[in-house]
GURODO-379614 format. One line per field, with one value per residue (C-alpha): x, y, z negated; chain. Coordinates in Angstrom, 1 decimal. Layout:
u = [X | ...] .
v = [Y | ...] .
w = [Z | ...] .
unit = [A | ...] .
% end
This chain:
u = [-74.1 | -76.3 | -74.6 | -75.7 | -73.3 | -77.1 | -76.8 | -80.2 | -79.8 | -82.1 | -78.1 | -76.9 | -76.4 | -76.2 | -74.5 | -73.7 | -70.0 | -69.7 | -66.5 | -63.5 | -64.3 | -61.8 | -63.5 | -61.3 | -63.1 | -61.5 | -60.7 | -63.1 | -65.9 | -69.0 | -68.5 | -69.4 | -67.7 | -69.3 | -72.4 | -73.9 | -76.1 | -76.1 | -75.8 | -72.0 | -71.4 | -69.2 | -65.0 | -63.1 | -60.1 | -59.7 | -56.6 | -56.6 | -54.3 | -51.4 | -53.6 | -57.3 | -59.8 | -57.2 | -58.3 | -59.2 | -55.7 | -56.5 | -58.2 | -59.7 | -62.5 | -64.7 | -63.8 | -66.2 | -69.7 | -68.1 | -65.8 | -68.8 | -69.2 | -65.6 | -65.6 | -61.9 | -59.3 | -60.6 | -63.8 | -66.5 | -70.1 | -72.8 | -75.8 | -79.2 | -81.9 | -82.4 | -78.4 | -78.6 | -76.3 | -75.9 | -77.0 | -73.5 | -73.5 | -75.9 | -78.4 | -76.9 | -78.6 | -82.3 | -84.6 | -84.9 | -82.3 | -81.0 | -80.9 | -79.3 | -80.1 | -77.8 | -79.3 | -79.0 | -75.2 | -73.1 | -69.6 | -69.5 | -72.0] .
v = [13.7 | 11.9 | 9.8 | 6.6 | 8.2 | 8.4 | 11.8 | 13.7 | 14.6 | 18.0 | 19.1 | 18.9 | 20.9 | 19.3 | 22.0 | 21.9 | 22.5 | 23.3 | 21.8 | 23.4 | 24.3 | 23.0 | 23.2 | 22.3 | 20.3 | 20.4 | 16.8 | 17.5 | 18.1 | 15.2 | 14.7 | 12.7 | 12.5 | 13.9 | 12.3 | 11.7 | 14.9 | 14.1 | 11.9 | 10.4 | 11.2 | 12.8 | 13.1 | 14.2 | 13.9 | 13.5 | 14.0 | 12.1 | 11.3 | 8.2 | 4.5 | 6.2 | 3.6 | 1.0 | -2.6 | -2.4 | -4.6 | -8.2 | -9.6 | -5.9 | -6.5 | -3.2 | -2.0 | 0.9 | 1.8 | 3.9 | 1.3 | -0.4 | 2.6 | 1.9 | 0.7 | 0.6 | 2.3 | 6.2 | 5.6 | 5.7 | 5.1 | 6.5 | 4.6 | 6.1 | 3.0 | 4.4 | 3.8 | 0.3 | -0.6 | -4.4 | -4.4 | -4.5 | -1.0 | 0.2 | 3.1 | 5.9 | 8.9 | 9.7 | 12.0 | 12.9 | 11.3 | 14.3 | 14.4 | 17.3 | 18.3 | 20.4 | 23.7 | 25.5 | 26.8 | 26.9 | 27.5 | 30.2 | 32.3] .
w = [-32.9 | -35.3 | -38.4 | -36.2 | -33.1 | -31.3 | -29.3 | -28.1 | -24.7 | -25.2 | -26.7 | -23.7 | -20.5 | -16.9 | -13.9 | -10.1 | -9.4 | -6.1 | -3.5 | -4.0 | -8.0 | -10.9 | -14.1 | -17.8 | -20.5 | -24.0 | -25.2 | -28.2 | -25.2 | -24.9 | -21.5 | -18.2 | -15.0 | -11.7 | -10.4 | -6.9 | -6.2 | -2.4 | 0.5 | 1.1 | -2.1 | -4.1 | -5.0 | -8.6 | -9.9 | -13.6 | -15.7 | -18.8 | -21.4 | -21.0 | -21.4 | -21.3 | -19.7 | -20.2 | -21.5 | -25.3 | -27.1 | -26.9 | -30.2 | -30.9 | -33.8 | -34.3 | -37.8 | -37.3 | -36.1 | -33.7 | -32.2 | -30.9 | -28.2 | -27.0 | -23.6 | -23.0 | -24.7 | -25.4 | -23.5 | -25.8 | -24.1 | -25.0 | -22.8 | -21.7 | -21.4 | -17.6 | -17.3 | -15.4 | -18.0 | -18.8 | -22.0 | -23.9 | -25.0 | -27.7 | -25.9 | -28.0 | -25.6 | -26.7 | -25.2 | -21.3 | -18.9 | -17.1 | -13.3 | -11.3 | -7.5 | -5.3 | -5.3 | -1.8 | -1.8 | 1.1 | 1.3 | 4.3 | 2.3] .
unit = [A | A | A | A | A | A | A | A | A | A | A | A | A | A | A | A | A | A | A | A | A | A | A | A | A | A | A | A | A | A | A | A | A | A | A | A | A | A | A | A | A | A | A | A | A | A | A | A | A | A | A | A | A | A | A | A | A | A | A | A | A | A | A | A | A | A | A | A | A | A | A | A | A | A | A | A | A | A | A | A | A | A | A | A | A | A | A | A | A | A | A | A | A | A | A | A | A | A | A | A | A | A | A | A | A | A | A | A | A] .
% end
């Protein structure tokens, strides 16, 4: 991460996890949730620590450059300008917006 908390997406890695897989991220881990690689879309479960994605305290002021990325209480966003976003996040993700297809898998193979 960049001293401006930009992130260049060629850093990162983007992966298919098949049905049925359970895969552990370490809290210090950039991370996103599961995406929409297919038609009728997609299910996760995610386990996250007590008041994660809760509403940010009422009368929060950002102290910090990096409280500016908080979406909710441990949610820090980092925005791609192909996000859809609404424009209250500062686009923090530079470089190529990462898609991912299903490859061909099938689960009786």
């Amino acid at each position: 991460m960049d001293e401006d908390f930009s992130y260049d997406t060629a850093m990162t890695e983007a992966f298919y996890i098949p049905a049925g897989l359970a895969v552990e991220f370490y809290a210090t881990t950039l991370h996103y949730c599961a995406c929409h690689v297919q038609e009728g879309g997609y299910c996760h479960a995610t386990f996250l620590p007590r008041g994660t994605n809760c509403p940010l305290d009422e009368g929060f002021t950002p102290s910090r450059e990096e409280d500016f990325l908080l979406a909710a209480k441990n949610k820090w966003m980092l925005v791609h300008e192909d996000g859809g976003f609404d424009g209250n996040l500062p686009v923090k993700l530079k470089g190529e917006n990462l898609r991912i297809e299903r490859p061909d898998w099938r689960a009786d193979r």
